[in-house]
C-alpha positions as CSV (number, residue, x, y, z in Angstrom):
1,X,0.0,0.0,0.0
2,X,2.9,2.3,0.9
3,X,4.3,1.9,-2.6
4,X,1.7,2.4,-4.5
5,X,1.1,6.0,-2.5
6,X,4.5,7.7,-4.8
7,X,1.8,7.9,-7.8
8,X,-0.8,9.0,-6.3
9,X,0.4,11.6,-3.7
10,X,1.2,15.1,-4.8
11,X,4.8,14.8,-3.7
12,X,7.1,11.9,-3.7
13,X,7.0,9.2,-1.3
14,X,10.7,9.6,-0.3
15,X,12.5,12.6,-0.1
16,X,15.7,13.3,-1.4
17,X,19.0,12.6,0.5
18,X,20.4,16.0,1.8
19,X,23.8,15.6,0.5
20,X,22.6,13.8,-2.9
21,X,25.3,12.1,-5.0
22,X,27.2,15.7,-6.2
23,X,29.3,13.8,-8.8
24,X,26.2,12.2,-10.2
25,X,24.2,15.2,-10.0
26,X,27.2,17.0,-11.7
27,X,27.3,14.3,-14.4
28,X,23.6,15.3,-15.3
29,X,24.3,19.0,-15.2
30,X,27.1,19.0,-17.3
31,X,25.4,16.1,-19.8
32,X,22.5,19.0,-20.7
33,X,25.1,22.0,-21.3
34,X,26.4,22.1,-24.8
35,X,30.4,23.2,-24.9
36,X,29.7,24.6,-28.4
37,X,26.4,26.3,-28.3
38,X,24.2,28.1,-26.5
39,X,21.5,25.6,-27.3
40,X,20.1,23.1,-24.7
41,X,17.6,19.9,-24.8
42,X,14.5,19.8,-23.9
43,X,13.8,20.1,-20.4
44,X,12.8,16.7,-18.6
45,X,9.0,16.3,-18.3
46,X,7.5,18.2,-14.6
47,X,7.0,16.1,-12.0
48,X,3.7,14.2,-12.3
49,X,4.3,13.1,-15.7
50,X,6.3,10.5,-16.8
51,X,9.5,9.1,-18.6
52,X,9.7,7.0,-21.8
53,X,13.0,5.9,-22.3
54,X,14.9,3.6,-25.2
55,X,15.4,0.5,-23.5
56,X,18.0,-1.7,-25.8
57,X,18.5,-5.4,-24.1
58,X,21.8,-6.0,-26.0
59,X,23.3,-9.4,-26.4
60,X,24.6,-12.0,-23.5
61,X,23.1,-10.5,-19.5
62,X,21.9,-7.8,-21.1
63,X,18.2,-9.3,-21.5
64,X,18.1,-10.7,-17.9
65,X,20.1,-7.4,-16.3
66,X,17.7,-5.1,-18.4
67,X,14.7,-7.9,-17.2
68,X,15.4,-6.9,-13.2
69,X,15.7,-3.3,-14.2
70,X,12.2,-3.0,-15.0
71,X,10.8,-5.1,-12.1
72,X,12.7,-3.0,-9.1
73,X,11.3,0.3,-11.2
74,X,8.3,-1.1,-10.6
75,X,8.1,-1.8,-7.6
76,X,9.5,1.9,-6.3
77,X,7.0,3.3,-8.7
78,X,9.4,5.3,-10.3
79,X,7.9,6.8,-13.0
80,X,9.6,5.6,-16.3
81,X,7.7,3.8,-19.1
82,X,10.3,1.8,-21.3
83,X,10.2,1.7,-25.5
84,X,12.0,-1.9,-25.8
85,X,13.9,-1.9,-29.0
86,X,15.7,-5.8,-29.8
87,X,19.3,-5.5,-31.2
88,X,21.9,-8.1,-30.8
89,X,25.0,-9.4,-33.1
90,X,22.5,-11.1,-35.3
91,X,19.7,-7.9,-35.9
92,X,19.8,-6.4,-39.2
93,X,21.0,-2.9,-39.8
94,X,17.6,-2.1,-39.9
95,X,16.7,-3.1,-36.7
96,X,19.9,-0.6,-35.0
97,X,18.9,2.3,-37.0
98,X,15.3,1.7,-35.2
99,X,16.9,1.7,-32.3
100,X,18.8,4.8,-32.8
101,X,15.6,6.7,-33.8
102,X,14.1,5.8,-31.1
103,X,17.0,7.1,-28.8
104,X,16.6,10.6,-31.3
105,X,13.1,10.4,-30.2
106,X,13.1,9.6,-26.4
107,X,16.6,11.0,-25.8
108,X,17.7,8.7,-23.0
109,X,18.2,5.1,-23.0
110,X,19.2,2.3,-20.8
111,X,21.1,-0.1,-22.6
112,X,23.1,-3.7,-22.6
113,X,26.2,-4.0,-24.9
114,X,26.0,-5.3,-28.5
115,X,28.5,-8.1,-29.3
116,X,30.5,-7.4,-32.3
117,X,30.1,-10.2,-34.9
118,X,33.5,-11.1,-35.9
119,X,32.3,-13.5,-39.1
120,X,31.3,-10.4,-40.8
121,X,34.2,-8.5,-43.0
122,X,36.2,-6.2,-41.5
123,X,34.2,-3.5,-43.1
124,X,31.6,-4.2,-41.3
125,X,31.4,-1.6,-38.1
126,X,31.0,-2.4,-34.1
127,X,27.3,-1.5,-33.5
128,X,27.7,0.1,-30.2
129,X,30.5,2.4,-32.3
130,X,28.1,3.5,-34.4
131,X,25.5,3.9,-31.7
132,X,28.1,6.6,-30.1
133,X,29.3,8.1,-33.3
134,X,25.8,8.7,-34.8
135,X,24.4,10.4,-31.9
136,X,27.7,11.8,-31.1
137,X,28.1,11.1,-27.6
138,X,31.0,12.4,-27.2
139,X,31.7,11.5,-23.5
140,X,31.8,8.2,-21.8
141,X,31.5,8.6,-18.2
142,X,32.5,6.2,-15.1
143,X,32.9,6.4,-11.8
144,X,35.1,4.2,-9.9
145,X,34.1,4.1,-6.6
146,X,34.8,1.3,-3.7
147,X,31.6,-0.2,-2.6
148,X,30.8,-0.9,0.7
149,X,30.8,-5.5,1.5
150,X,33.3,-6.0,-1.5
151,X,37.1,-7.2,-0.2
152,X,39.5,-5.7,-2.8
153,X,43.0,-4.8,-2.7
154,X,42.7,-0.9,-2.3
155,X,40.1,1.4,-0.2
156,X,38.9,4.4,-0.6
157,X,38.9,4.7,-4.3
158,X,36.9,7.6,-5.7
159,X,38.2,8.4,-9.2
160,X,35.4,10.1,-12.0
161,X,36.7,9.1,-15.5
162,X,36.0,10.8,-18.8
163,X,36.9,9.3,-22.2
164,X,36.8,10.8,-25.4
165,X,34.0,8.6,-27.6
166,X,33.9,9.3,-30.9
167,X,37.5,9.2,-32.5
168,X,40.8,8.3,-31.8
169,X,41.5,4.6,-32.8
170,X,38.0,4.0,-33.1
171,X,37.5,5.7,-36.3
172,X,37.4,2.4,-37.8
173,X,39.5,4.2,-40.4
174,X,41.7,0.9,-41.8
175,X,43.0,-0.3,-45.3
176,X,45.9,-3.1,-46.4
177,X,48.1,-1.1,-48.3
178,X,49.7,-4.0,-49.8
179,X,49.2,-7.5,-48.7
180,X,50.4,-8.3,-45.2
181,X,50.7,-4.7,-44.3
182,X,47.5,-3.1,-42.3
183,X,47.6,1.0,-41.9
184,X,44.9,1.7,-39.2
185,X,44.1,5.8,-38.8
186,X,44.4,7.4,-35.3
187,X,42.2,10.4,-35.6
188,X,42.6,13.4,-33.2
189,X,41.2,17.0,-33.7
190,X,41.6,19.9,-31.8
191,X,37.6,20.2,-31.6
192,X,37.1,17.3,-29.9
193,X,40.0,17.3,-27.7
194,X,38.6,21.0,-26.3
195,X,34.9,19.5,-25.9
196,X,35.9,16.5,-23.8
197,X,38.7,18.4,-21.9
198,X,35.8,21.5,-21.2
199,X,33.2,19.0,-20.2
200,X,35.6,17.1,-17.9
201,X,36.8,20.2,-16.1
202,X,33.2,21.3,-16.0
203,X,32.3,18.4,-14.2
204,X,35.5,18.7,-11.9
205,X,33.9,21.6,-10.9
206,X,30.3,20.9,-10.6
207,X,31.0,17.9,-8.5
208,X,34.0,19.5,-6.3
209,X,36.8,18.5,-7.2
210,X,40.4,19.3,-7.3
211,X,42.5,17.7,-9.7
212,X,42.2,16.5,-13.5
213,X,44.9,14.3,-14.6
214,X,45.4,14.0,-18.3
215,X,46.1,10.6,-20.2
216,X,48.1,10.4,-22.8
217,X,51.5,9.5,-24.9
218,X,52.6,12.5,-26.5
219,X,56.5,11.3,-25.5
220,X,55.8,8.7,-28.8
221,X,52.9,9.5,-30.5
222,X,53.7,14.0,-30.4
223,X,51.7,15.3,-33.2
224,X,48.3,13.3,-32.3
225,X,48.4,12.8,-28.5
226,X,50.5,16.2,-28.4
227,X,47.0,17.8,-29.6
228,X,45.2,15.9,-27.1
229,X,47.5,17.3,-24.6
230,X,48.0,21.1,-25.5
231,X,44.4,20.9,-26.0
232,X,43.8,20.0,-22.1
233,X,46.8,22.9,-20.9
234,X,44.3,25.5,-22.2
235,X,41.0,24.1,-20.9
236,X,43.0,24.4,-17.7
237,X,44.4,27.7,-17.6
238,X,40.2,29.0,-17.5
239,X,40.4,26.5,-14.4
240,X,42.5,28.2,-11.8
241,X,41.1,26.6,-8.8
242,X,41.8,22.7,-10.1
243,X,44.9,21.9,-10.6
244,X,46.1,19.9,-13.7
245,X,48.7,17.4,-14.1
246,X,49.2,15.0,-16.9
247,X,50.4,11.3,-17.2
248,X,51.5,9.0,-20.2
249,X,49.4,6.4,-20.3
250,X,51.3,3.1,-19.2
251,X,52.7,4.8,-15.9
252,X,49.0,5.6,-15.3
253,X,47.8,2.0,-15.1
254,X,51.0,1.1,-12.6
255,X,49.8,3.9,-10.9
256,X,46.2,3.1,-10.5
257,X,47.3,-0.5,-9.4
258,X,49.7,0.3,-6.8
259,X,47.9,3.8,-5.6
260,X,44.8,4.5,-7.3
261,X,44.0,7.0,-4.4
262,X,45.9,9.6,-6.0
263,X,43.4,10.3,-8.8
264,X,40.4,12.4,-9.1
265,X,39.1,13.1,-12.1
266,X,40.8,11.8,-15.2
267,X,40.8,12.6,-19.1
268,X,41.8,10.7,-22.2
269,X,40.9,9.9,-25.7
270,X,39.4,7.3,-26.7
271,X,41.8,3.7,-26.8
272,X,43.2,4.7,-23.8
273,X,39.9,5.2,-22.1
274,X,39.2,2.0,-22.6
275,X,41.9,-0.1,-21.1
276,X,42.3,2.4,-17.8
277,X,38.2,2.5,-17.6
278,X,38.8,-1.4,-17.3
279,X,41.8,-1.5,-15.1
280,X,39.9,0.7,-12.6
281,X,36.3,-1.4,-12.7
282,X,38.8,-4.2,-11.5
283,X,40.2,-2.1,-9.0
284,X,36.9,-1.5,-6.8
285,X,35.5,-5.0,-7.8
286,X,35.1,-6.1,-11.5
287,X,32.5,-5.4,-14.7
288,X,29.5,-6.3,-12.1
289,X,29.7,-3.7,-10.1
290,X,30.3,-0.6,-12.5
291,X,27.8,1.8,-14.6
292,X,28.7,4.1,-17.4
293,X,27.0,6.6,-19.4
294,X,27.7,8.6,-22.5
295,X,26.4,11.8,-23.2
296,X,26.1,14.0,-25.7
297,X,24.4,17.8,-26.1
298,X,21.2,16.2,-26.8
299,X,21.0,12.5,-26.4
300,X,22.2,10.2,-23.2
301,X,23.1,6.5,-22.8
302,X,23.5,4.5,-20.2
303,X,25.1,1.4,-19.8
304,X,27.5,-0.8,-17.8
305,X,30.7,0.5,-17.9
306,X,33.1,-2.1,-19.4
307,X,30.6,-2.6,-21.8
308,X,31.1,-6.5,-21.0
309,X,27.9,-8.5,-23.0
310,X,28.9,-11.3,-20.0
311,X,28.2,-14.1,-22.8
312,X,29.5,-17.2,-21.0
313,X,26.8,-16.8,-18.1
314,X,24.0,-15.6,-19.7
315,X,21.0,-17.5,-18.5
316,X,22.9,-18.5,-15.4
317,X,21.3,-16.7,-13.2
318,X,25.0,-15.5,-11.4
319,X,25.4,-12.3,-13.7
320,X,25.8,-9.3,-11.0
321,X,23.5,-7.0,-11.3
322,X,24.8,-4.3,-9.3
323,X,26.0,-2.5,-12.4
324,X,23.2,-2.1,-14.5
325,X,21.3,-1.0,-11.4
326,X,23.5,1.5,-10.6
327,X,23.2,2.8,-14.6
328,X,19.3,2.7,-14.3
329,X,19.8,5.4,-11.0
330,X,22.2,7.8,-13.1
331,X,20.0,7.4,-15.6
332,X,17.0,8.3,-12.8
333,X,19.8,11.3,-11.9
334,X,19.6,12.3,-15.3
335,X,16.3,12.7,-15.5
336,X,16.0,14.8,-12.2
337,X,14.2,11.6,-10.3
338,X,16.5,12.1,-7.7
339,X,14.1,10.8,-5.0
340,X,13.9,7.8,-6.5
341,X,17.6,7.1,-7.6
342,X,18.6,7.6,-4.3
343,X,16.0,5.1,-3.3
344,X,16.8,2.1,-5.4
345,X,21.0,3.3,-5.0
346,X,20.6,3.3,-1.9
347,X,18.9,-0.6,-1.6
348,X,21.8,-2.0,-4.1
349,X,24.5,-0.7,-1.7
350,X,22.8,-1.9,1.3
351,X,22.3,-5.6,-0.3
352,X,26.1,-5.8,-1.3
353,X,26.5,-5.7,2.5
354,X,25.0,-9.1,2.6
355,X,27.6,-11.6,1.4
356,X,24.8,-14.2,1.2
357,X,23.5,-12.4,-1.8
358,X,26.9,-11.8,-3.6
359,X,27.1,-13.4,-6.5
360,X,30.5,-15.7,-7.8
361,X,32.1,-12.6,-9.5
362,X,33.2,-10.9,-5.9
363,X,33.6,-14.6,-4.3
364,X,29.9,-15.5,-3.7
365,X,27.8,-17.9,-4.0
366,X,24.8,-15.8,-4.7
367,X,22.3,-15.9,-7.6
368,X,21.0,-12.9,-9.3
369,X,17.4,-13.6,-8.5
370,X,18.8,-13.9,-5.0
371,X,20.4,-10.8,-5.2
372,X,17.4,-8.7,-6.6
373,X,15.2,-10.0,-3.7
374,X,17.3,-8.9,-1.2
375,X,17.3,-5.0,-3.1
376,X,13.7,-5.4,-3.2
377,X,13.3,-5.6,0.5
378,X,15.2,-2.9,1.0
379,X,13.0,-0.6,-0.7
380,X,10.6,-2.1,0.7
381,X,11.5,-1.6,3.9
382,X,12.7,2.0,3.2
383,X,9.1,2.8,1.8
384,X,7.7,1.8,5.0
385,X,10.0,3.7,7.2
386,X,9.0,6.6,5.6
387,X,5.9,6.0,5.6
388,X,5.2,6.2,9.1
């Protein structure tokens, strides 16, 4: 009965944490300001109406992940209707440019990853690549955070990562010059590195913090990473109350392993991004416990962070759905349900406390059905608390 008051009241049924998440909240704020114009999205609907969002199972967990998703939203009545739109390895191109009018359309989307298929010719381009490039959402977002009931090496880690997500090595830009010899295109522009260097020390500030640490290896590679680089000194001379430092890419991931404490917020293009976004999710815990999100000025996506499709145990009912939980509440962030992402957040932290629920991916025994029932109580039980 306490549950089903949240739609019907004139307020919501849970107020909003005092000190709300400021990094996710900065994440949002940021997200809806263009660094090129003057032109924003549309507003998010007033309270009392409600959310459609793009909901894209994806290949391997996705499904089941994206499955549990939709039961705990209904259950905290949070008000978000999804638009399910099917795209795996095997779709036709028709079916992911469905998908990515649908995203135009709703302009936020909760997604599982898209497997590559590697029997197609090399032509052919990774779906999620053209997802991100299309829609040009231009910065992938993690945060790297350690989690309360998971035993790994390091404490207190706290790191915000931005990654360049539309060029780089991922132009998909590759020929064979002559047989046996592959030329592959690195692309870096000064434009892009301005717009992911801006939004990251925007969101430095927004969410208070004091250092960006840039990634790069301009020591080899001097003309495109040097770009990158120079790009990220001037960003940082309109920052004068974060400091700046920058790191070449290979010392950065002995770094993170031996004293990932030292970070903040960090910045890099796009390949880079990629193996240190990885080599911090196994910091704090692994690909189970991580979300991500890539925005753009007018579209957002959000997803698990190492973009993992968790193949081998789909259907298992072991996949850790901590992750894409923690995507559907900055996603809930996003669209200013703060009351209701704090809620659910909230629930997934408290369960990890429970070692009987954690699943075999942080040394449990756990399933994820078990998992999701123990979440569910807790916002249960938080409904009813309130509620007195």
């Amino acid at each position: 009965m306490a549950l089903s008051l949240a739609l019907k009241t004139s307020r919501p049924l849970w107020k909003p944490a005092p000190s709300a998440a400021r990094s996710l909240q900065a994440l949002t704020d940021v997200s809806r300001r263009s660094v090129t114009s003057q032109q924003t999205i549309p507003p998010p609907a007033k309270y009392g109406g409600r959310h459609t969002v793009t909901m894209i199972p994806g290949d391997g967990i996705g499904p089941e992940l994206t499955l549990h998703v939709k039961e705990i939203f209904r259950h905290a009545c949070v008000p978000v209707d999804f638009e399910e739109v099917f795209v795996s390895s095997e779709a036709s191109d028709k079916d992911l440019q469905n998908a990515i009018m649908a995203i135009r359309r709703n302009r936020v989307a909760l997604k599982g990853n898209l497997e590559t298929n590697h029997n197609l010719p090399p032509s052919h381009k990774s779906r999620n690549n053209i997802l991100r490039t299309t829609l040009d959402l231009f910065a992938n977002v993690i945060h790297c955070k350690s989690l309360p009931g998971v035993a790994t090496r390091h404490r207190d880690i706290d790191i915000l990562m931005v990654r360049e997500n539309t060029e780089g090595e991922y132009s998909s830009l590759e020929h064979e010059s002559v047989s046996g010899v592959v030329e592959s295109l690195k692309i870096i522009t000064r434009t892009k590195s301005l717009r992911i260097a801006e939004y990251a020390f925007q969101l430095a500030k927004e969410a208070g913090r004091k250092k960006v640490t840039a990634v790069h290896k301009a020591n080899i590679m001097k003309l495109g990473d040097g770009l990158f680089l120079q790009c990220c000194k001037e960003v940082a001379a309109g920052y004068p109350g974060i400091s700046f430092d920058s790191m070449i890419v290979d010392n950065t991931t002995m770094q993170l392993v031996s004293r990932p404490q030292q970070f903040d917020v960090m910045v890099m293009p796009n390949l880079y991004g990629n193996i240190v976004n990885n080599v911090c999710a196994g910091l704090v815990g692994g690909p189970g416990l991580v979300p991500g999100a890539n925005y753009g000025r007018d579209y957002a996506v959000f997803e698990t962070a190492t973009r993992n499709t968790g193949k081998s145990i789909a259907t298992k009912n072991i996949a850790n759905p901590t992750a894409m939980l923690l995507a559907s509440c900055m996603m809930l962030d996003h669209l200013k349900l703060h009351s209701y992402a704090s809620v659910i957040r909230k629930a997934v932290l408290a369960s990890l406390d429970d070692s009987k629920t954690h699943t075999p991916d942080i040394g449990g025994q756990g399933t994820t059905s078990e998992a999701v029932q123990s979440i569910l109580k807790q916002i249960r039980e938080s409904a009813f608390n309130l509620a007195q």
